[in-house]
FIPAPA-607989 format. One record per residue: residue number from 1; residue in three letters; chain; x, y, z of N, C-alpha, C in turn. Coordinates in nm, 3 decimals, decimal comma, m for minus. Atoms other than C-alpha are relative to their C-alpha. Layout:
+-----+-----+----+---------+---------+---------+---------+---------+---------+---------+---------+---------+
:   i :  aa : ch :    n_px :    n_py :    n_pz :   ca_px :   ca_py :   ca_pz :    c_px :    c_py :    c_pz :
+-----+-----+----+---------+---------+---------+---------+---------+---------+---------+---------+---------+
: NUM : Ala :  A :       X :       Y :       Z :       X :       Y :       Z :       X :       Y :       Z :
...
+-----+-----+----+---------+---------+---------+---------+---------+---------+---------+---------+---------+
This chain:
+-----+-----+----+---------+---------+---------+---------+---------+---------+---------+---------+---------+
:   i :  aa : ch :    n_px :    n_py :    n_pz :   ca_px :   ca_py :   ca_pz :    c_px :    c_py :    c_pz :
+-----+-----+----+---------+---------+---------+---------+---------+---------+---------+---------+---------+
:   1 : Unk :  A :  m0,040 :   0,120 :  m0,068 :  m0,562 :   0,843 :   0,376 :  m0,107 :  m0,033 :   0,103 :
:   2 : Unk :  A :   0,096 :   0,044 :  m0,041 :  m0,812 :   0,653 :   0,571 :   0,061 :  m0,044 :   0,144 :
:   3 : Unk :  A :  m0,049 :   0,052 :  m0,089 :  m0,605 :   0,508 :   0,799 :   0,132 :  m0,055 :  m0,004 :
:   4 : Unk :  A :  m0,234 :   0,041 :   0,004 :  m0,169 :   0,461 :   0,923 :   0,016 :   0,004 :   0,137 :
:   5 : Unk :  A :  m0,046 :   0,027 :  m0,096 :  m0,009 :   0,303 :   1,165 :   0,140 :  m0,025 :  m0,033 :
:   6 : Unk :  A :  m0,139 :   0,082 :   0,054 :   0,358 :   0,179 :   1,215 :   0,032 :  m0,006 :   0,144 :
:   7 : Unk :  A :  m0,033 :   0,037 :  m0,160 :   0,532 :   0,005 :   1,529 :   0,095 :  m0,042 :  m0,038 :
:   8 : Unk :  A :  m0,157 :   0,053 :  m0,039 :   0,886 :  m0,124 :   1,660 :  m0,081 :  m0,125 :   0,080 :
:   9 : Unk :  A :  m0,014 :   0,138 :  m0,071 :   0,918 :  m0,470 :   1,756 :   0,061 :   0,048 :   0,176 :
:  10 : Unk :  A :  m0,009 :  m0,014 :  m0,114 :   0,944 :  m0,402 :   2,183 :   0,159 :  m0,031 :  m0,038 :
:  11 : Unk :  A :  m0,170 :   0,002 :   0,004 :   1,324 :  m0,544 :   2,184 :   0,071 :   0,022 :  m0,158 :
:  12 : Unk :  A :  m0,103 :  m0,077 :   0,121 :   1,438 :  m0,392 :   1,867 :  m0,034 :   0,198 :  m0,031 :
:  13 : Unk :  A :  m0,056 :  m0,100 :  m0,005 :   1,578 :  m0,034 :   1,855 :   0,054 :   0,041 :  m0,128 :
:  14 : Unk :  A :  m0,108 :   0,034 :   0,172 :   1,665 :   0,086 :   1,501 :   0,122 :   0,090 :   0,025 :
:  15 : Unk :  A :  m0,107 :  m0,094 :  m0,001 :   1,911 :   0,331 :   1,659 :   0,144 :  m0,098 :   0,007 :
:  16 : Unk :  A :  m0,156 :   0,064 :  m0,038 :   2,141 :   0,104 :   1,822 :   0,034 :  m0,131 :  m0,004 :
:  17 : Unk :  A :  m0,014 :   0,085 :   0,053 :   2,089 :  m0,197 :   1,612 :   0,095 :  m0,041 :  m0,097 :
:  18 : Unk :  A :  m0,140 :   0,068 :   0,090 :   2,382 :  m0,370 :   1,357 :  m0,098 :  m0,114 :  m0,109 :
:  19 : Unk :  A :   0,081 :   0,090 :   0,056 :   2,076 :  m0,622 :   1,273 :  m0,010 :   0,025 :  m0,154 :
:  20 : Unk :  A :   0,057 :   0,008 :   0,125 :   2,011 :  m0,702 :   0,871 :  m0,111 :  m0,021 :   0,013 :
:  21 : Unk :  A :   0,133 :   0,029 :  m0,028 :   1,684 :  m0,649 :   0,816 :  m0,015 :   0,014 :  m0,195 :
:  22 : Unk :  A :   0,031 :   0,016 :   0,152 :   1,497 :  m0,749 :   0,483 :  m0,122 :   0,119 :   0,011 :
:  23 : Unk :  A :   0,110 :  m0,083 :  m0,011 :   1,182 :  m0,563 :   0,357 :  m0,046 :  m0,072 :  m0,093 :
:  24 : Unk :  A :   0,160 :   0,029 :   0,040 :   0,826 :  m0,700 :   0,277 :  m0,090 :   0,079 :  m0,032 :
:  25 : Unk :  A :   0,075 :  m0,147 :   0,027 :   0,599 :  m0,522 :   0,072 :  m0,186 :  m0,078 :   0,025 :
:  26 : Unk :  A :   0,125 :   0,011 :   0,074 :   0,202 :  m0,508 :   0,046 :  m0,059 :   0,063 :  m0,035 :
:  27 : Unk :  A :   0,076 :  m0,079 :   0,065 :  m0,014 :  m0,369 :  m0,150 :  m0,112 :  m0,081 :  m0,083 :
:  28 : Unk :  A :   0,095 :   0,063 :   0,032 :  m0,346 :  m0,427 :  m0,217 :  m0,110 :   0,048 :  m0,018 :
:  29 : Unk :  A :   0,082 :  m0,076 :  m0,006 :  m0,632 :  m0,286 :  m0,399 :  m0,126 :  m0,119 :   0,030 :
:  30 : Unk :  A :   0,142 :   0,056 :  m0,084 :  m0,977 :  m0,342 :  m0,181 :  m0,117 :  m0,038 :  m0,143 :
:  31 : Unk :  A :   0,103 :  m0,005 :   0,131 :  m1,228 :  m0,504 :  m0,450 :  m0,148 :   0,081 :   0,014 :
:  32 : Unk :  A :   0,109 :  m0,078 :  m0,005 :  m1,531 :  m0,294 :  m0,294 :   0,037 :   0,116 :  m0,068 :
:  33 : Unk :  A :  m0,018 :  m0,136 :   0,034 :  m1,574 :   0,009 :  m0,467 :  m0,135 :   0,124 :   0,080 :
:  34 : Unk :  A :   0,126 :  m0,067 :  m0,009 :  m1,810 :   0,309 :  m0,292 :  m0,022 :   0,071 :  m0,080 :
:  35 : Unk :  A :   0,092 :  m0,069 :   0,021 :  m2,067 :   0,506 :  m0,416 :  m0,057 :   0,087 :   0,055 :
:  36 : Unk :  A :   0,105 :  m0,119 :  m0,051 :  m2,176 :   0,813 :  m0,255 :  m0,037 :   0,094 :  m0,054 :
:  37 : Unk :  A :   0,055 :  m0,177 :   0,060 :  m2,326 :   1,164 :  m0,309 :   0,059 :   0,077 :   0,116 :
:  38 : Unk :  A :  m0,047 :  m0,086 :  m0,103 :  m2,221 :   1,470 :  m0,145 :  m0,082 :   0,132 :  m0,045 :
:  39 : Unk :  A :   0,043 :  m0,087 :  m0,017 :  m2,390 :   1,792 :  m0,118 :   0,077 :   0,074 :  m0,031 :
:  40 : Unk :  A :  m0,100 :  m0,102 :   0,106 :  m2,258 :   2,065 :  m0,396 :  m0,014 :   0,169 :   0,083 :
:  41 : Unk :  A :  m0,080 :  m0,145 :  m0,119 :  m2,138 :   2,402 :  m0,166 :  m0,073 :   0,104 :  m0,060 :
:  42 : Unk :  A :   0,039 :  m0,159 :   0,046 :  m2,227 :   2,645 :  m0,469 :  m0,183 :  m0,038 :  m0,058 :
:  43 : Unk :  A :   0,148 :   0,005 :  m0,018 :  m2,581 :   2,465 :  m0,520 :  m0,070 :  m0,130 :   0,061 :
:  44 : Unk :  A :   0,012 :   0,122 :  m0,125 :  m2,724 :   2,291 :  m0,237 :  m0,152 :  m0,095 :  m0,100 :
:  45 : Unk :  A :   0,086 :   0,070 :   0,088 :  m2,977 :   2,130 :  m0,509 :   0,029 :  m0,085 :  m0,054 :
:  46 : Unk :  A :  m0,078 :   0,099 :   0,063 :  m2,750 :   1,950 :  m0,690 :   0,116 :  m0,134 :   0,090 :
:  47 : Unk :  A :  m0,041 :   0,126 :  m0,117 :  m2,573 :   1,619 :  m0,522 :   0,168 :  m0,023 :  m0,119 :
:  48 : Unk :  A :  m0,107 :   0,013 :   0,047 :  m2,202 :   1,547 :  m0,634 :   0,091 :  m0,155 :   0,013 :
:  49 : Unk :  A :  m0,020 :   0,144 :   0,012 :  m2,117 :   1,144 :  m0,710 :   0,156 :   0,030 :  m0,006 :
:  50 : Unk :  A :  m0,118 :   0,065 :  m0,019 :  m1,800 :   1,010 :  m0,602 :  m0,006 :  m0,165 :  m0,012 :
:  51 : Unk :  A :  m0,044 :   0,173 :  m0,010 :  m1,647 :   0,666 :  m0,650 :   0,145 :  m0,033 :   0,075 :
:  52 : Unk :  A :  m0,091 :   0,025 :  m0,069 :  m1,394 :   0,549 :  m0,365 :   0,070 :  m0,113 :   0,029 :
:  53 : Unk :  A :  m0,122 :   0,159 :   0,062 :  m1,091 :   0,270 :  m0,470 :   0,089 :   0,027 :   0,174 :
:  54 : Unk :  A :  m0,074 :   0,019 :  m0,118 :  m0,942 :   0,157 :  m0,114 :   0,144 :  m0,072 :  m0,040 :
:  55 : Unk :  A :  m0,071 :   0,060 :   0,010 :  m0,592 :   0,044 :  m0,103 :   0,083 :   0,001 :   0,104 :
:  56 : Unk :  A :  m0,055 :   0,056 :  m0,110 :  m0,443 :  m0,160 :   0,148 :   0,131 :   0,016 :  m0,067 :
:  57 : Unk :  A :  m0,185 :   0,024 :   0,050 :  m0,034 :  m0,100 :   0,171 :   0,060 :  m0,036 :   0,134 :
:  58 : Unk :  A :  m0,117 :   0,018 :  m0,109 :   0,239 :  m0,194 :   0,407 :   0,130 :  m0,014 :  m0,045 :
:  59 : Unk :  A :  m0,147 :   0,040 :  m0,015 :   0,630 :  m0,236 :   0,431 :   0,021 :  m0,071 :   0,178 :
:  60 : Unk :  A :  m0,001 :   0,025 :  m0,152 :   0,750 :  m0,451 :   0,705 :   0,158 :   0,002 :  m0,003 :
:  61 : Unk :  A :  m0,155 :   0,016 :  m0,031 :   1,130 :  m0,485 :   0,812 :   0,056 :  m0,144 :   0,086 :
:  62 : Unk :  A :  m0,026 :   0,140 :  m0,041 :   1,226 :  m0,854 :   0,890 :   0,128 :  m0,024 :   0,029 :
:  63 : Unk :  A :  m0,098 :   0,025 :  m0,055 :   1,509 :  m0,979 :   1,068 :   0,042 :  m0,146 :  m0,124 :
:  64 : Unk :  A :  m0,075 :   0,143 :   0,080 :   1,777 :  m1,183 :   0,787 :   0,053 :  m0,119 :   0,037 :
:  65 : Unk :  A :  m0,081 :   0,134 :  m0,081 :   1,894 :  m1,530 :   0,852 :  m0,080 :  m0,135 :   0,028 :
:  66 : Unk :  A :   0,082 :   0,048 :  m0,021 :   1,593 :  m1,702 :   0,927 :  m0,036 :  m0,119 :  m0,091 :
:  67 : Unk :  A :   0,076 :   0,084 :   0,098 :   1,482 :  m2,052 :   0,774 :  m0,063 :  m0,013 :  m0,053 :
:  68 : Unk :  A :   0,061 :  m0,045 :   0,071 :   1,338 :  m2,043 :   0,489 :  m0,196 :  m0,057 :   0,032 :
:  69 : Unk :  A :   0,141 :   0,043 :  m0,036 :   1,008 :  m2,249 :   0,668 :  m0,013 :   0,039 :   0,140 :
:  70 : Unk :  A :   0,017 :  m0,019 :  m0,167 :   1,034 :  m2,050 :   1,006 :  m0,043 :   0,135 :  m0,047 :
:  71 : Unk :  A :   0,064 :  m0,127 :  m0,007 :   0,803 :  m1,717 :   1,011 :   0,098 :   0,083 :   0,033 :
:  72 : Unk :  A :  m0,093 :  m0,104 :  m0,047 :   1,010 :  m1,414 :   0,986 :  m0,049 :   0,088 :   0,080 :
:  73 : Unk :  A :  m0,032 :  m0,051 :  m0,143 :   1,086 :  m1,223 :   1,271 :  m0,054 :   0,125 :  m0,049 :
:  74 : Unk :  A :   0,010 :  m0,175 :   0,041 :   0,913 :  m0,837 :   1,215 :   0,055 :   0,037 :   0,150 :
:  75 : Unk :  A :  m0,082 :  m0,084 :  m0,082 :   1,127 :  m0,588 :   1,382 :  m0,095 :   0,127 :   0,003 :
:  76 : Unk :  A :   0,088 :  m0,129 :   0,000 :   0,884 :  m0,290 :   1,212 :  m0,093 :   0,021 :  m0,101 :
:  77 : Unk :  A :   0,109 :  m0,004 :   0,086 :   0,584 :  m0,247 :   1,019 :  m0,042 :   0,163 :  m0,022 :
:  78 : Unk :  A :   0,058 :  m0,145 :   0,038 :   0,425 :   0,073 :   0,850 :  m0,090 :  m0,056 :  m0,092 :
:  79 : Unk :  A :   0,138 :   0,016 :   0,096 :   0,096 :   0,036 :   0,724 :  m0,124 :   0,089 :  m0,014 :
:  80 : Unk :  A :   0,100 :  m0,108 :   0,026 :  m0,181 :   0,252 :   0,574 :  m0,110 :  m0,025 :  m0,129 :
:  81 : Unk :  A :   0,074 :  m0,006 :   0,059 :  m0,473 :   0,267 :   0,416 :  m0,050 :   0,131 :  m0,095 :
:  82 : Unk :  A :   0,057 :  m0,122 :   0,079 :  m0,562 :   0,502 :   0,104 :  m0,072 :  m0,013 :  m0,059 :
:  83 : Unk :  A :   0,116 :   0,008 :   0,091 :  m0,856 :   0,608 :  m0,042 :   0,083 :   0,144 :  m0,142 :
:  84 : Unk :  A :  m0,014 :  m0,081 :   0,158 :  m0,872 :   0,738 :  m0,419 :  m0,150 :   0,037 :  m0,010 :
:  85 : Unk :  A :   0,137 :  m0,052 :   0,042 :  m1,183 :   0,954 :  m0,444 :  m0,004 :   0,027 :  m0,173 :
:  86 : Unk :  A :   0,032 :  m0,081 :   0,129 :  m1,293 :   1,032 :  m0,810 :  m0,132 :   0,040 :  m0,018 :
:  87 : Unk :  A :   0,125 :  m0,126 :   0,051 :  m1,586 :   1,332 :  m0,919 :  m0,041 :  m0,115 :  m0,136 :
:  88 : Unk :  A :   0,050 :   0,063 :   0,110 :  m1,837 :   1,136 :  m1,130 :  m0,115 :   0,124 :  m0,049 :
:  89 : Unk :  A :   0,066 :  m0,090 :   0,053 :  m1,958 :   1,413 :  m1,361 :  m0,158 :  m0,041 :  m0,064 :
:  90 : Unk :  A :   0,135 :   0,061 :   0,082 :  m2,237 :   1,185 :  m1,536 :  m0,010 :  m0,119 :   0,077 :
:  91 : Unk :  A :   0,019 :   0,110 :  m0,086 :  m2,331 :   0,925 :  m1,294 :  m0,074 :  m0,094 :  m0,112 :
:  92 : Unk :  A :   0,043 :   0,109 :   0,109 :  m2,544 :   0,731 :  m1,618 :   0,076 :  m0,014 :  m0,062 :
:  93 : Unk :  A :  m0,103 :   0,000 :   0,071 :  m2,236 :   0,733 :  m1,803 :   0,122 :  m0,130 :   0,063 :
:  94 : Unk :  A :  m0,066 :   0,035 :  m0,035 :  m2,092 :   0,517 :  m1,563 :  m0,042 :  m0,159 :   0,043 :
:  95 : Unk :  A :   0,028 :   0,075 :  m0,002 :  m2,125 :   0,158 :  m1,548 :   0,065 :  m0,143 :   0,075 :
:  96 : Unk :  A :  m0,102 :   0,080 :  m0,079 :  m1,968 :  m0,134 :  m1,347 :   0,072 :  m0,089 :  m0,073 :
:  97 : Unk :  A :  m0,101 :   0,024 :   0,060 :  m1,778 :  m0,255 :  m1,623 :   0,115 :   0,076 :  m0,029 :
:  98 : Unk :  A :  m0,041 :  m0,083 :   0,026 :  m1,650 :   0,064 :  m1,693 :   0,082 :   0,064 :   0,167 :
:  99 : Unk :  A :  m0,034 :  m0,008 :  m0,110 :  m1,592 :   0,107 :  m1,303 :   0,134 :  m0,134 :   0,024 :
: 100 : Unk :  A :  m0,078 :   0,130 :  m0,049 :  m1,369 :  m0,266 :  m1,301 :   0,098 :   0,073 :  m0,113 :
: 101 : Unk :  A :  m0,170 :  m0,061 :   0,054 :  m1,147 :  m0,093 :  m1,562 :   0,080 :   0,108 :   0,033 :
: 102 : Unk :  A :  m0,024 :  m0,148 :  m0,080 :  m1,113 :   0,234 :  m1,389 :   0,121 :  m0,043 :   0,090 :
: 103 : Unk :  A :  m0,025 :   0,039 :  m0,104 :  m0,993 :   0,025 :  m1,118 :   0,156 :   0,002 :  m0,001 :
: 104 : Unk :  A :  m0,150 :   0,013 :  m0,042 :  m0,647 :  m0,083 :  m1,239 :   0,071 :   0,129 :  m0,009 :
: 105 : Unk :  A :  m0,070 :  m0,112 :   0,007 :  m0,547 :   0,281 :  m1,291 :   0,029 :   0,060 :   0,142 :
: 106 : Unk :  A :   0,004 :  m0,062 :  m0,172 :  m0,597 :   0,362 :  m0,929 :   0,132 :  m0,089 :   0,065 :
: 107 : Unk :  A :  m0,106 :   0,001 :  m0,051 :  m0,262 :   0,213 :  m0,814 :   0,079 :   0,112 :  m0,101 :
: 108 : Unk :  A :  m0,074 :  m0,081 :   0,022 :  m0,103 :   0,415 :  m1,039 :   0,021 :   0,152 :   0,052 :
: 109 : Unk :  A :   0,074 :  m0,137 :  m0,061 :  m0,235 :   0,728 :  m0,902 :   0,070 :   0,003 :   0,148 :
: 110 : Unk :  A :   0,017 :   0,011 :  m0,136 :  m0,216 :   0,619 :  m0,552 :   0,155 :  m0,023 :   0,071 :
: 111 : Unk :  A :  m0,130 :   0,018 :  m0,018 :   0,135 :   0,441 :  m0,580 :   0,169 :   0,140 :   0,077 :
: 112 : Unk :  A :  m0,120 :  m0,074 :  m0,033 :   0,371 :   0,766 :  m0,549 :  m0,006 :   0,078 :   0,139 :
: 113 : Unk :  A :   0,032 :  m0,084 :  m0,107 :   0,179 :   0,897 :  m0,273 :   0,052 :  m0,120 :   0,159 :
: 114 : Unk :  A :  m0,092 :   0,099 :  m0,094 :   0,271 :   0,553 :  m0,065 :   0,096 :  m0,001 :   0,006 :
: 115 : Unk :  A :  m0,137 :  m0,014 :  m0,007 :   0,631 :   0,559 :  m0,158 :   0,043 :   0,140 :   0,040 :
: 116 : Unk :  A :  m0,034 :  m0,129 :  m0,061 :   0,668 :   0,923 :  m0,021 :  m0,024 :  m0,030 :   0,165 :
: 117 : Unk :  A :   0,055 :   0,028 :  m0,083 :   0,429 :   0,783 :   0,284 :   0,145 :  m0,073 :   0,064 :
: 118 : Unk :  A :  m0,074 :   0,069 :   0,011 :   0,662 :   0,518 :   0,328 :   0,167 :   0,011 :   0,039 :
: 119 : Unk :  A :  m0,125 :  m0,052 :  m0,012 :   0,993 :   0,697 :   0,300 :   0,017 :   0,118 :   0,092 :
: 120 : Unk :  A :  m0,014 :  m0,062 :  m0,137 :   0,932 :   0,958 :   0,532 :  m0,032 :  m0,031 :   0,125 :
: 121 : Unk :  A :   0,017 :   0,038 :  m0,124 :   0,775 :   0,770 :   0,793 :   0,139 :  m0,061 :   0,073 :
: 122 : Unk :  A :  m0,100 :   0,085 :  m0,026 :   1,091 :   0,532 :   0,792 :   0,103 :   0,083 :   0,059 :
: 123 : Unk :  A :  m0,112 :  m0,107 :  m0,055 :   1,309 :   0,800 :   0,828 :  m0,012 :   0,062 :   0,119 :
: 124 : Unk :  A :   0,039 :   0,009 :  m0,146 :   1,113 :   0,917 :   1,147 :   0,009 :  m0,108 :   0,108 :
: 125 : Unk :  A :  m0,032 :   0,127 :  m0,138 :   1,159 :   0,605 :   1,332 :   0,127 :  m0,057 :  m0,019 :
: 126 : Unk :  A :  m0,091 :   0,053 :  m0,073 :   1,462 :   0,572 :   1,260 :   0,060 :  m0,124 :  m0,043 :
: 127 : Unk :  A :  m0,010 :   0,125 :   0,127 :   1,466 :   0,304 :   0,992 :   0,069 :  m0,022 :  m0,132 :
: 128 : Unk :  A :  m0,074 :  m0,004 :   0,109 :   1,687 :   0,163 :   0,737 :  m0,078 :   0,085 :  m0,139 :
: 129 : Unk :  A :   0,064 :  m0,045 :   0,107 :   1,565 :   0,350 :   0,418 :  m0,048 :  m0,092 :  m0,109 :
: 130 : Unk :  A :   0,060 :   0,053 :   0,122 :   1,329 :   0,179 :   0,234 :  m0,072 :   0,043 :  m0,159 :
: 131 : Unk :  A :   0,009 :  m0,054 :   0,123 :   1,289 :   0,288 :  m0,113 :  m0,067 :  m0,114 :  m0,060 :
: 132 : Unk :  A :   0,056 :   0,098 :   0,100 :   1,027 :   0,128 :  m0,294 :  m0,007 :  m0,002 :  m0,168 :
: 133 : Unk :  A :  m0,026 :   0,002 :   0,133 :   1,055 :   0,056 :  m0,684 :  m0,130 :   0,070 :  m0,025 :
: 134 : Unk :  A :   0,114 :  m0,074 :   0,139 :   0,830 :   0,225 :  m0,969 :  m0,106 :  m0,129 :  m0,003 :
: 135 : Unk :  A :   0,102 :   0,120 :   0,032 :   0,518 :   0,015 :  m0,967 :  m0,013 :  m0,038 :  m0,122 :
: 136 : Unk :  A :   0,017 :   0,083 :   0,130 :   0,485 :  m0,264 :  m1,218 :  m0,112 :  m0,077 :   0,019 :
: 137 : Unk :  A :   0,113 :   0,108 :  m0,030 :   0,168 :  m0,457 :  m1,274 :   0,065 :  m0,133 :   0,033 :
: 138 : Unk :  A :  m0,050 :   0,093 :  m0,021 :   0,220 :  m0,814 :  m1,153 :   0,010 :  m0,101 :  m0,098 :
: 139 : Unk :  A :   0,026 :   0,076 :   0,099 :   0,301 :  m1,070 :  m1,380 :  m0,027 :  m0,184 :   0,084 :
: 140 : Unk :  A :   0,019 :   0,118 :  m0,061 :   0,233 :  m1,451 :  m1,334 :   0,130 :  m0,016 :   0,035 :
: 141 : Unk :  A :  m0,114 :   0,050 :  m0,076 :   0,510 :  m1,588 :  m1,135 :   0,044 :  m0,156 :  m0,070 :
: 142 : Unk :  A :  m0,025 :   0,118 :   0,022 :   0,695 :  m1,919 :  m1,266 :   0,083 :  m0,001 :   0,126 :
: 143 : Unk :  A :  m0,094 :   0,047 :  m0,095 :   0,922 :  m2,092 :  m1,067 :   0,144 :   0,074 :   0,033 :
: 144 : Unk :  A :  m0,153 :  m0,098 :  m0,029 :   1,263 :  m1,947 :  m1,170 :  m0,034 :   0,105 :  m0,051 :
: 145 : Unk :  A :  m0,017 :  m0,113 :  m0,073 :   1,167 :  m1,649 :  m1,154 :  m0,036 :   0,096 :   0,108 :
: 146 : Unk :  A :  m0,032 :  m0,037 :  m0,115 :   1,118 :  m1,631 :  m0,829 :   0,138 :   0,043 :   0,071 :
: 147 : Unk :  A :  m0,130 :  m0,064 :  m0,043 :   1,380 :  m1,427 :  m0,613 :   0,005 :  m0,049 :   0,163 :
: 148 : Unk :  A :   0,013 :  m0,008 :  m0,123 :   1,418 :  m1,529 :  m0,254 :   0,160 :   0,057 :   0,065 :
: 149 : Unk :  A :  m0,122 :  m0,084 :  m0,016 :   1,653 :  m1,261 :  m0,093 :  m0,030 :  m0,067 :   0,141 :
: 150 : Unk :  A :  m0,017 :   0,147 :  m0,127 :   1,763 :  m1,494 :   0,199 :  m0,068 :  m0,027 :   0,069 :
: 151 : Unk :  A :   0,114 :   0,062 :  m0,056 :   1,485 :  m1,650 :   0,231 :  m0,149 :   0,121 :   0,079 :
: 152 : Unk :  A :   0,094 :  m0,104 :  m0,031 :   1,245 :  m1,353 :   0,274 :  m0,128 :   0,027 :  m0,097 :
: 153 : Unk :  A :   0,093 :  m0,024 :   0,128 :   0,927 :  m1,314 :   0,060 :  m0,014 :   0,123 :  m0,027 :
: 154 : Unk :  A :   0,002 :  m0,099 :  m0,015 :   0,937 :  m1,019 :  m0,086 :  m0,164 :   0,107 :   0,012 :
: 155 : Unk :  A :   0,104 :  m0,033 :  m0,022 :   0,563 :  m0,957 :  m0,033 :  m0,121 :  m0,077 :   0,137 :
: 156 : Unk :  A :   0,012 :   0,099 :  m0,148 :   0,342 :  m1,060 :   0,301 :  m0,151 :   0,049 :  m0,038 :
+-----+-----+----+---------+---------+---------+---------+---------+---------+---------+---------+---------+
């Protein structure tokens, strides 16, 4: 993990709150990909290629009720950044086409380790339990089938 934060809205308390709160997800893989070398332990001669897939995530916790054209209210956010290192055994073998397909596999990978992230942090502060679903790739969106759970997007 690269980087996690999470905060309480100053006047909201999840202990001794009654408030409905919705939940906003994000997730988002970073389109840079790095490239480094690293220095191999059992022979300092040899150099050891990595390739590093960033992915931006969050859950936020929004206060229900709210008009559907009035910015929802965050009560609590948890957000973190993960990196996915992968060992590139043949660095000529590897090509940036072959790197852009690599790519969509890296939520899958990365996914269960956020929803653990995610679910135990919440539970430390004190937060309704957010349980996030089994990741699904996204599909195009039409109209009806959009979901608006009262008026909340379910992604920010």
């Amino acid at each position: 993990m690269l980087r996690a934060e999470a905060h309480l809205d100053r006047e909201f308390d999840p202990k001794y709150t009654k408030e409905n709160l919705g939940v906003q997800i994000k997730f988002a893989t970073n389109e840079d990909v790095e490239h480094f070398e690293l220095s191999n332990d059992s022979n300092p001669n040899q150099k050891i290629t990595v390739l590093r897939f960033s992915i931006d995530t969050g859950v936020r916790f929004v206060a229900l009720g709210k008009e559907a054209d009035e910015k929802p209210l965050v009560r609590a956010e948890i957000a973190a950044t993960f990196a996915a290192d992968y060992l590139i055994k043949q660095k000529e073998a590897v090509d940036d086409e072959g790197v852009t397909a690599f790519a969509q596999n890296v939520v899958y990978h990365v996914w269960p380790y956020w929803r653990e992230f995610i679910h135990t942090t919440s539970g430390r502060l004190r937060l309704p339990g957010a349980i996030l679903p089994m990741y699904q790739p996204k599909k195009a969106r039409s109209e009806d089938s959009q979901s608006d759970q009262e008026s909340v997007p379910a992604e920010y």
